[in-house]
KOLSE-964621 format. One record per residue (C-alpha): residue number from 1; residue in one letter; x, y, z. Coordinates in pm, whole numbers. Example, Ala and Ser with C-alpha at 12.3 -4.5 7.8 and 13.67 -1.06 7.14 Angstrom:
   num   residuo       c1       c2       c3
     1         a     1230     -450      780
     2         s     1367     -106      714
***
This chain:
   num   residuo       c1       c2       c3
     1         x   -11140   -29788   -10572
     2         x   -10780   -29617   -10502
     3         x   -10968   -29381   -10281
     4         x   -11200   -29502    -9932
     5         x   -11408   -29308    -9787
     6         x   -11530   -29448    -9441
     7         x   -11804   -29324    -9207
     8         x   -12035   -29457    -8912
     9         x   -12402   -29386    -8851
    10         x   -12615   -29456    -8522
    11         x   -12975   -29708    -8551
    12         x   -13223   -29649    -8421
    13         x   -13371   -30003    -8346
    14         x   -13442   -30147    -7999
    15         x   -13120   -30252    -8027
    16         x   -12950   -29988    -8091
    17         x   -12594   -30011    -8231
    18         x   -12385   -29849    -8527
    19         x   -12369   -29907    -8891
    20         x   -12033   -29875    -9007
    21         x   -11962   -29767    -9383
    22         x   -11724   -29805    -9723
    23         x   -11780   -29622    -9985
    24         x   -11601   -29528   -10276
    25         x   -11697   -29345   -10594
    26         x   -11754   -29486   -10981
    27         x   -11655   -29343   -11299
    28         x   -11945   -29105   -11332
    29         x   -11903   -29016   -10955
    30         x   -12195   -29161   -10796
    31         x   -12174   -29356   -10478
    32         x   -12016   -29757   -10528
    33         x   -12090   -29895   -10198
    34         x   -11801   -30108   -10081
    35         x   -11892   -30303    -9760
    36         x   -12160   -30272    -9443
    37         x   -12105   -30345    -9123
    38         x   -12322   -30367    -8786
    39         x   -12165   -30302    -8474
    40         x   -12283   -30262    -8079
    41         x   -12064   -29911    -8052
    42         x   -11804   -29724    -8270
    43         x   -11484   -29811    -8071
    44         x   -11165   -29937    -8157
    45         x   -11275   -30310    -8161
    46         x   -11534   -30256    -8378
    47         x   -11348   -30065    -8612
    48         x   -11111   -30332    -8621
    49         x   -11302   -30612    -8734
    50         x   -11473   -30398    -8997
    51         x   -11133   -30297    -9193
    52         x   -11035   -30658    -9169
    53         x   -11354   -30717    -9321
    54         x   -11294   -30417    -9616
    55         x   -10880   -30509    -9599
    56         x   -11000   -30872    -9716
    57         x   -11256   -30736   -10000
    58         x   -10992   -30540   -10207
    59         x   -10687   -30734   -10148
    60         x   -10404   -30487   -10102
    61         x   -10395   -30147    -9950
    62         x   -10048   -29973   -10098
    63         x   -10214   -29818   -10397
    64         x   -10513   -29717   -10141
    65         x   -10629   -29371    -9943
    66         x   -10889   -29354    -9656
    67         x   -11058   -29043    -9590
    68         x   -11213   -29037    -9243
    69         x   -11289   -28810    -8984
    70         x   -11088   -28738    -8702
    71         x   -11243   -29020    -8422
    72         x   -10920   -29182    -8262
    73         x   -11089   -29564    -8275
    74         x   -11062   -29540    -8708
    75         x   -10694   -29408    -8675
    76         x   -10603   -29694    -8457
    77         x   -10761   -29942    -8620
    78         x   -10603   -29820    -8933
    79         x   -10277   -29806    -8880
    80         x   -10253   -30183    -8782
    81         x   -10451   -30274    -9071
    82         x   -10384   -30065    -9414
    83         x   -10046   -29955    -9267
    84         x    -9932   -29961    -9655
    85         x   -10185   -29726    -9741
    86         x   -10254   -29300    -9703
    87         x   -10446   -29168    -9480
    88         x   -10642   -28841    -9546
    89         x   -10882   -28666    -9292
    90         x   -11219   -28516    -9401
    91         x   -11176   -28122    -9416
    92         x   -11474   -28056    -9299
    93         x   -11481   -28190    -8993
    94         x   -11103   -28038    -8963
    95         x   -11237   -27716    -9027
    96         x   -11501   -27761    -8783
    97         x   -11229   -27790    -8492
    98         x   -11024   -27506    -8590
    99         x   -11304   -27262    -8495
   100         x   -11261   -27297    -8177
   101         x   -10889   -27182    -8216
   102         x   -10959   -26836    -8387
   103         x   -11275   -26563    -8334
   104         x   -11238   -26427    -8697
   105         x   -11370   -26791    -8817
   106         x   -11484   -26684    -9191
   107         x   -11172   -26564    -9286
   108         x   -10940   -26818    -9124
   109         x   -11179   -27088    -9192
   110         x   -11156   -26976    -9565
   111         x   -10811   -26965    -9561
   112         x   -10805   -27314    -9440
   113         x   -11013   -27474    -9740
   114         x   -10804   -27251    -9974
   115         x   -10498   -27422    -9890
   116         x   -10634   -27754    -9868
   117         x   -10824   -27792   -10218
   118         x   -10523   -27600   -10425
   119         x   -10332   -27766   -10634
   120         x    -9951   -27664   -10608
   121         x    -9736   -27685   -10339
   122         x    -9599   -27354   -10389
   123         x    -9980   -27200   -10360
   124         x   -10014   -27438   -10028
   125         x    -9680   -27320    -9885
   126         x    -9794   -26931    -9910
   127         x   -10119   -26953    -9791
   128         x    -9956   -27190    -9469
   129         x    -9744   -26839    -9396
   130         x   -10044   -26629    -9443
   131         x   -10192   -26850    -9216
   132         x    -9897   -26850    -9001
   133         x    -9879   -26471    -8944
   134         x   -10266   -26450    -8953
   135         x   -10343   -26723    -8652
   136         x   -10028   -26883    -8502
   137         x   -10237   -27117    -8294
   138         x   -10461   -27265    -8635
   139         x   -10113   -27307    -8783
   140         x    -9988   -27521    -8515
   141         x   -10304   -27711    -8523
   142         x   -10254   -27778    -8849
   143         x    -9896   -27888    -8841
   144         x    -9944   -28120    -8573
   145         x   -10262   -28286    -8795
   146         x    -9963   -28381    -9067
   147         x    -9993   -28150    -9416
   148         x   -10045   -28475    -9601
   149         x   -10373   -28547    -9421
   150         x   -10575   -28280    -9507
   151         x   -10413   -28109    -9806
   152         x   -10429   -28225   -10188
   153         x   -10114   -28074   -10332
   154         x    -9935   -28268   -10000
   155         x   -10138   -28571   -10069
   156         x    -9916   -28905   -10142
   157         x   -10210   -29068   -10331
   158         x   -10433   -28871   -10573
   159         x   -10746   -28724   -10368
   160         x   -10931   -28636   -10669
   161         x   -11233   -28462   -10527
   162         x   -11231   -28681   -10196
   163         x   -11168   -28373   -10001
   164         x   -11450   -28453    -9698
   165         x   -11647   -28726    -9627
   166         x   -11927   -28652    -9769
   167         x   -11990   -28943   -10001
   168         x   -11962   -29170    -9716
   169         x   -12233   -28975    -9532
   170         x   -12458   -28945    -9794
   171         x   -12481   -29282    -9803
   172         x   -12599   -29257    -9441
   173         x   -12846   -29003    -9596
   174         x   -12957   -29290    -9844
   175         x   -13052   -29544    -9533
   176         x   -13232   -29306    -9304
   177         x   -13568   -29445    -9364
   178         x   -13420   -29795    -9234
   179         x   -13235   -29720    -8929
   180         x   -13552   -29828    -8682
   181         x   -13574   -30149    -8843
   182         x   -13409   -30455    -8705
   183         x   -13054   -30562    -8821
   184         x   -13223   -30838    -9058
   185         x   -13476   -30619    -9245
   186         x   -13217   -30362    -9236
   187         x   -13021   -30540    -9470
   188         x   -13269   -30665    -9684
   189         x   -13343   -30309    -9732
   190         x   -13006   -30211    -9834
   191         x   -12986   -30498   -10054
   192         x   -13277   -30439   -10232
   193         x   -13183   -30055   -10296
   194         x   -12801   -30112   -10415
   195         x   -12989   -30367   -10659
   196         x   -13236   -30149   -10782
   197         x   -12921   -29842   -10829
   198         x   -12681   -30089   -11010
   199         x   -12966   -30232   -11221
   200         x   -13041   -29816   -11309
   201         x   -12700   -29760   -11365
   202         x   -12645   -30050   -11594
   203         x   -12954   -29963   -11765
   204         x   -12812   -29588   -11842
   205         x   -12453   -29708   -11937
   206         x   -12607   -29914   -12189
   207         x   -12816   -29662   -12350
   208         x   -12529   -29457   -12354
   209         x   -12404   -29251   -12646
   210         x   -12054   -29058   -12584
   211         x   -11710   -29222   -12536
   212         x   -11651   -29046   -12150
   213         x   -11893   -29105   -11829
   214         x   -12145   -28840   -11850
   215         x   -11943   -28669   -11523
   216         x   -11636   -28661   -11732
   217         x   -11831   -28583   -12072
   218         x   -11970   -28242   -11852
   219         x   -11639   -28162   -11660
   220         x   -11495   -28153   -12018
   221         x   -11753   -27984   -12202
   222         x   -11757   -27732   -11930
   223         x   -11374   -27651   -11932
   224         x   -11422   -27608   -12326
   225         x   -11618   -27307   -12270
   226         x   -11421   -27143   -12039
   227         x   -11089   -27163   -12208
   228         x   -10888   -26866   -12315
   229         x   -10761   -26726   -12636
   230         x   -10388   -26825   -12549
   231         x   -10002   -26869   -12724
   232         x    -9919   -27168   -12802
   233         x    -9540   -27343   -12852
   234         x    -9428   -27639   -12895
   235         x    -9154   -27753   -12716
   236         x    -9073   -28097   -12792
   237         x    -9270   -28376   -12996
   238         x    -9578   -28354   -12728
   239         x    -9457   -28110   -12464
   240         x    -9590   -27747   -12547
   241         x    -9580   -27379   -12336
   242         x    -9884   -27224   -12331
   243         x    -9888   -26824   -12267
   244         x   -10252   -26734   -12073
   245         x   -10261   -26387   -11968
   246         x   -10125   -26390   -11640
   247         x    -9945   -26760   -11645
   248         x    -9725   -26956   -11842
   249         x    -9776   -27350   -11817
   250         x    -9601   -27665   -11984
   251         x    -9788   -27968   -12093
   252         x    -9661   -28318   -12177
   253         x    -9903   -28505   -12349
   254         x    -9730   -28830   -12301
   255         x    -9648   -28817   -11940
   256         x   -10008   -28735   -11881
   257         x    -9884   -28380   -11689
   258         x    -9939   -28063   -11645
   259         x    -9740   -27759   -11489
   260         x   -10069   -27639   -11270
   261         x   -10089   -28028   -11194
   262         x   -10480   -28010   -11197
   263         x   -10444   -28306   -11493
   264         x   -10170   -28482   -11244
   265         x   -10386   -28468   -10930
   266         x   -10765   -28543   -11122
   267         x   -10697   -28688   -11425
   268         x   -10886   -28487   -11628
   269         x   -10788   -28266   -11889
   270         x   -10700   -27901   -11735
   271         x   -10836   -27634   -11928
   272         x   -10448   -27563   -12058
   273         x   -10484   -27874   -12193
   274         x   -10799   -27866   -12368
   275         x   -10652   -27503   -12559
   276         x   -10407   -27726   -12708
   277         x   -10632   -28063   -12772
   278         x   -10955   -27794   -12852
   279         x   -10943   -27949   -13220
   280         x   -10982   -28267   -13154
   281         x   -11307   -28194   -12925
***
């Protein structure tokens, strides 16, 4: 659970009041709940409480990243609670407040989700000056955000494919039918569906018949059949060069690394990786 994802959803109940979320993703990325909470409003105080509540579940926060949106009551809250952990905003809703900046919003707006979801710093850093000459004012936006928030090559903590918040409101998604109910059978509700996915999920795992999660098993399978004929050299022991067509990359098997740092940043095998492990698949 080294990445959060936290979200809040309106009831719809007499009562009214807010259902707070944490949720975080398992090995075959499907949604691992983390904690529930019910709230009067989404404020500060409320906030508060609730990532006491999650701070006291997993036990430390330096090894941790929240993804949230961009509402000033999570960011406070945050800060005095997982101040040893990174903070990441949810590009989406970033992107969604840099329209207003620019009137040629597909490409800027594309621009924007290019830089954030590369890889390298060196790809981030041009497409920032493209950016830069393109729309000043999107730039500045951007800068005064903080690079590490929104961007994964900048990231301090591995993203992986937390990029929005999107998990977090697809769990929202998942609890739709209950929002009019009280906060009691609300619960029960949510109870009875997280038992009936983990007992599912179990189920599956058992019956199970490859080494890797059946994500992983795909992502893999998938980046075996778009590899490239490539040159291959060994360098040292486990470090190799490989020559693609238009770039040259190193691997080190034992640090776990490569030069495009998609293996570094996901931990899954790149696809330079697989042309030198494609044997052994």
């Amino acid at each position: 659970m080294s990445v959060i994802c936290i979200d809040a959803t309106h009831l719809k109940a007499k009562t009214r009041g807010v259902l707070l979320v944490a949720v975080c993703k398992d090995g075959n990325e499907m949604i691992y709940p983390l904690a529930f909470g019910f709230t009067n409003s989404e404020c500060t105080e409320s906030w508060t409480w609730f990532l006491k509540k999650l701070y006291k579940l997993i036990q430390y926060s330096d090894r941790v990243l929240l993804v949230l949106d961009q509402y000033n009551g999570i960011f406070n809250a945050m800060e005095a609670i997982f101040s040893d952990a990174a903070h990441g905003i949810c590009a989406y809703h970033l992107s969604q407040n840099l329209k207003r900046f620019c009137k040629q919003r597909d490409y800027v707006i594309s621009l924007y989700y290019h830089a954030t979801y590369v890889y390298h710093i060196k790809d981030f850093d041009r497409l920032m000056v493209e950016l830069k000459e393109t729309y000043h004012k999107v730039y500045d936006e951007l800068q005064g955000v903080g690079i590490k928030m929104f961007s994964r090559s900048h990231c301090p903590r591995k993203r992986y494919f937390f990029m929005t918040t999107s998990i977090a409101e697809l769990m929202n998604s998942c609890l739709v039918a209950f929002r009019k109910l009280s906060i009691t059978a609300m619960a029960e509700c949510i109870r009875d569906l997280l038992q009936r996915w983990f007992y599912y999920r179990r189920k599956n795992a058992c019956e199970m018949s490859i080494y890797l999660t059946t994500f992983a098993d795909k992502q893999i399978k998938d980046r075996i059949d778009t590899t490239q004929q490539c040159e291959i050299h060994l360098i040292h022991f486990n470090k190799f060069k490989v020559d693609g067509k238009w770039k040259v990359k190193t691997i080190d098997l034992d640090e776990r690394s490569c030069s495009s740092r998609e293996w570094d940043l996901d931990d899954l095998p790149c696809s330079h990786v697989i042309e030198i492990c494609f044997p052994i698949f």
